[in-house]
C-alpha positions as CSV (number, residue, x, y, z in Angstrom):
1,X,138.9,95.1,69.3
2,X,136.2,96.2,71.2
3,X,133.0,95.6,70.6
4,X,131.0,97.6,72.9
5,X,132.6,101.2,73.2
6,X,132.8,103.6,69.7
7,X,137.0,102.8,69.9
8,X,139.0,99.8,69.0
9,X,141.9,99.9,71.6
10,X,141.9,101.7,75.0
11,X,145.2,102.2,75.6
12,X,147.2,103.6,79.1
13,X,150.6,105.1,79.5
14,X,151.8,106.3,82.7
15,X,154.2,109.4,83.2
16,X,156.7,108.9,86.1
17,X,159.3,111.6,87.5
18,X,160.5,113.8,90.4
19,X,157.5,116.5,92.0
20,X,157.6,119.6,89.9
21,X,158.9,118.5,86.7
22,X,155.6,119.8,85.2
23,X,154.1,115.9,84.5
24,X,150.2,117.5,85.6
25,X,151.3,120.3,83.0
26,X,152.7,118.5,80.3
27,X,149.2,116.3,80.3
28,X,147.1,119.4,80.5
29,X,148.5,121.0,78.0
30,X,148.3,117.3,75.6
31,X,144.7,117.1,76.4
32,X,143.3,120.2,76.5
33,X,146.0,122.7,74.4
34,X,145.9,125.0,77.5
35,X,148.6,125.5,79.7
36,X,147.9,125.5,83.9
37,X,150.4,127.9,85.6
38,X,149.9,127.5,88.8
39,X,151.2,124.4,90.4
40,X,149.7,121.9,92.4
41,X,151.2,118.7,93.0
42,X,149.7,116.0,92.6
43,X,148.6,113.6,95.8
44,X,148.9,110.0,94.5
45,X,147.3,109.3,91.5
46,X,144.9,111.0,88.9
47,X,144.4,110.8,84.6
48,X,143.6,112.4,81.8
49,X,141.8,111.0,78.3
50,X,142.1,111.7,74.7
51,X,140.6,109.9,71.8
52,X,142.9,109.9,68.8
53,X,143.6,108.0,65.6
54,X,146.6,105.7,64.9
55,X,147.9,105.5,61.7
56,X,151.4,104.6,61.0
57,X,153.3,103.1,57.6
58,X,154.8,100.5,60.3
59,X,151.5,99.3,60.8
60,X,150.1,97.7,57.9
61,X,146.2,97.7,59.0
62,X,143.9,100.3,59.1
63,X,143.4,103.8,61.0
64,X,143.0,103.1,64.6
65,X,140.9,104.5,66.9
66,X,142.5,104.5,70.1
67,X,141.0,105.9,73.4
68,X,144.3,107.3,75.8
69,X,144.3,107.1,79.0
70,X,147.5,109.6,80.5
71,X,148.4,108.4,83.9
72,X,149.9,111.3,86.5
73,X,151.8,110.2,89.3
74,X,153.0,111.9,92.2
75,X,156.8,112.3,92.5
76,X,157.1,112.6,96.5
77,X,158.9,109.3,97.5
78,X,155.9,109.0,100.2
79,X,153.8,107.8,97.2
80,X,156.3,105.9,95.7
81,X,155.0,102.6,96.5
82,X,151.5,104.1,95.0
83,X,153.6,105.1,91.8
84,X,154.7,101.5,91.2
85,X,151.9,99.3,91.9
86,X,150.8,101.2,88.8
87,X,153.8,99.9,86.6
88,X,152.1,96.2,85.2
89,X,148.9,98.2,84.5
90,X,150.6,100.5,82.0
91,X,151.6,99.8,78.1
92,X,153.9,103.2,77.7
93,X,156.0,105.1,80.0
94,X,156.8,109.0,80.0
95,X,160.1,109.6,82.3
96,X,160.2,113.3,82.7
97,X,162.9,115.9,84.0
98,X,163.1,119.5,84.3
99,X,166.1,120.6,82.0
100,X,166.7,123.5,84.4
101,X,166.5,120.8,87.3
102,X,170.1,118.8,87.5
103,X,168.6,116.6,90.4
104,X,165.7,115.8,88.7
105,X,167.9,114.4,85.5
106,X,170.1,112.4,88.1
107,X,166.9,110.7,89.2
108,X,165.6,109.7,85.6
109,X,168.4,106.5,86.3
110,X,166.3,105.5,89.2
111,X,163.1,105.7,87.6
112,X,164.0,103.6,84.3
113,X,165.5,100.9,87.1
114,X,162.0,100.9,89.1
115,X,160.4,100.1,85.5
116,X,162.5,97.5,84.6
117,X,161.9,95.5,87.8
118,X,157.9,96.9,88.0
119,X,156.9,97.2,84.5
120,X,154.7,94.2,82.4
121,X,157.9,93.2,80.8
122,X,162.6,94.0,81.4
123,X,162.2,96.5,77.9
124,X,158.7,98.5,78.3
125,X,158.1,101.1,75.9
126,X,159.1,104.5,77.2
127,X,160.4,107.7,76.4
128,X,162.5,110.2,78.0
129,X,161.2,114.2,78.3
130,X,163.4,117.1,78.8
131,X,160.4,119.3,80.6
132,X,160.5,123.2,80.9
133,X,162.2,123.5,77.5
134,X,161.0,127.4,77.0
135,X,163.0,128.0,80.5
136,X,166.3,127.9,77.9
137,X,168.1,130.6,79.7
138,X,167.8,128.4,83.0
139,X,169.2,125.3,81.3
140,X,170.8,122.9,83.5
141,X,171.3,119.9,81.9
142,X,172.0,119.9,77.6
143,X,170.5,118.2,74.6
144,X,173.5,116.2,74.2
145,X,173.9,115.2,77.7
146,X,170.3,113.9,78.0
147,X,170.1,112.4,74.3
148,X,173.3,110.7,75.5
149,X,171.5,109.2,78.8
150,X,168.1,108.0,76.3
151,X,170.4,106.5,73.9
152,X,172.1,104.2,76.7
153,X,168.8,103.0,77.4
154,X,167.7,102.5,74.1
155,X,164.6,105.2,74.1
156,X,164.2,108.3,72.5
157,X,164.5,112.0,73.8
158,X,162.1,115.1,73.5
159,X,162.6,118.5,74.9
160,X,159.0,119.7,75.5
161,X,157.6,122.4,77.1
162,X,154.1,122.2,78.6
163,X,154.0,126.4,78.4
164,X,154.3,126.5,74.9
165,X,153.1,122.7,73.9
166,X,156.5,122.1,72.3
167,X,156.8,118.2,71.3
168,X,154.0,117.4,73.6
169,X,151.7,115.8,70.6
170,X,155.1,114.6,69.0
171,X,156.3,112.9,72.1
172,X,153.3,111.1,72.8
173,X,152.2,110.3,69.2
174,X,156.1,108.5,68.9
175,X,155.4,106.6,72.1
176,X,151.8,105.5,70.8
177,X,153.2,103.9,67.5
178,X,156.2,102.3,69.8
179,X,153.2,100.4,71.2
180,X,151.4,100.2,68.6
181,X,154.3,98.0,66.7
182,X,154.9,96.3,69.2
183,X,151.4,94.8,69.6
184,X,151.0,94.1,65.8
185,X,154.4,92.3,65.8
186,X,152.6,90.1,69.2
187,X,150.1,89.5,66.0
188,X,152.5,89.0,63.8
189,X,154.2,86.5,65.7
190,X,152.2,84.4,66.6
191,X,149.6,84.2,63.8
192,X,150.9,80.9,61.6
193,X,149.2,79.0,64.3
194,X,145.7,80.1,63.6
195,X,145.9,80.0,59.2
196,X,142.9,79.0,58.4
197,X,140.9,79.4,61.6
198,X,137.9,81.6,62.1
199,X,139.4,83.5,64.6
200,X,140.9,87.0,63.5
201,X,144.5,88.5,64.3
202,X,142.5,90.7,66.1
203,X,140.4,88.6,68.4
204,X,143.5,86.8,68.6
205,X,145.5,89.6,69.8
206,X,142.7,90.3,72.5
207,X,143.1,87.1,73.7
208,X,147.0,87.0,74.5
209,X,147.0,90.8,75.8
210,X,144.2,92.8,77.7
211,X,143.6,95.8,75.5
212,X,142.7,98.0,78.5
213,X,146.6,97.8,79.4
214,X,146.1,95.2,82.5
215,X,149.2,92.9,81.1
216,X,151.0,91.7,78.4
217,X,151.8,88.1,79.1
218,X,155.3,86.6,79.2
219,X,154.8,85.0,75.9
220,X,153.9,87.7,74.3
221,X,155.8,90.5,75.4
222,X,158.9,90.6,72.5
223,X,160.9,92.2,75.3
């Protein structure tokens, strides 16, 4: 936890996907329940914030309060390098498409391989968007074929819609508890050790995973 801010985890997730799947959109619309038309892509890197509180039943602690930090990355492969040096500093991924886009579903594949290999662990916490989801009557790519592609990877799927702010909360909130567990099982694991010491899971927890999303270690990861 920490000490010093008015928050007790600060928290970053990146969102990764071709230009013009609506990723600047989709984070607009999360943080600021307006949705930005016009569309200007984004030139490297830029974020977004959002304070929120965590509870979940699979988290047996108290309410959270979590500070978000929404990474936006540009999609052009010219940044691509820029994209994945950003991998290791992240603790959630959103892979997006546009469902009216088949080449942008054919690269989600590439994407979910560039985390594996660039990400703080081989089985980061991510989930897959189907953007544009008002845009029905210009549907390329179905529910079932792009549930099919999450489900291969293990990850679950949204079709969200930055226009009309359809799953946006839901999407992220699902991602934040993946997290979430997975930290309090890094507790969890490895708390017999320290029975009876002074120090708490907590401080614990801060000590075998930088809170601010710069790594979780190999030990800890639960990959």
């Amino acid at each position: 936890m920490n000490q010093n801010t008015d928050y007790d985890y600060l928290i970053k997730f990146l969102t990764i996907g071709d230009s013009g799947v609506g990723k600047t959109s989709f984070l607009h619309q999360y943080t600021d329940g307006k949705f930005e038309s016009k569309f200007i892509s984004t030139v490297g890197i830029d974020f977004r914030e959002k304070r929120v509180i965590f509870r979940s039943p699979k988290v047996n602690s108290r309410a959270k309060r979590v500070h978000l930090q929404l990474w936006d990355t540009a999609g052009q492969e010219r940044f691509r390098s820029l994209t994945t040096a950003f991998f290791r500093n992240a603790m959630g991924f959103i892979v997006m498409f546009d469902i009216t886009s088949e080449q942008s579903f054919m690269n989600v594949r590439p994407w979910l391989d560039q985390l594996k290999l660039h990400s703080y662990c081989e089985n980061p916490d991510i989930v897959l968007c189907g953007n544009k989801a008002d845009l029905d009557d210009r549907r390329a790519i179905s529910w079932s074929k792009a549930n099919n592609e999450a489900t291969k990877y293990g990850i679950p799927y949204f079709e969200t819609s930055a226009a009309t702010g359809q799953n946006v909360s839901k999407s992220i909130e699902a991602l934040l508890e993946m997290v979430m567990v997975r930290m309090h099982k890094v507790v969890e694991s490895t708390m017999p050790k320290y029975i009876g010491s002074a120090t708490s899971d907590e401080d614990h927890f801060n000590s075998k995973i930088k809170l601010n999303g710069t790594s979780f270690n190999s030990s800890s990861c639960l990959c």
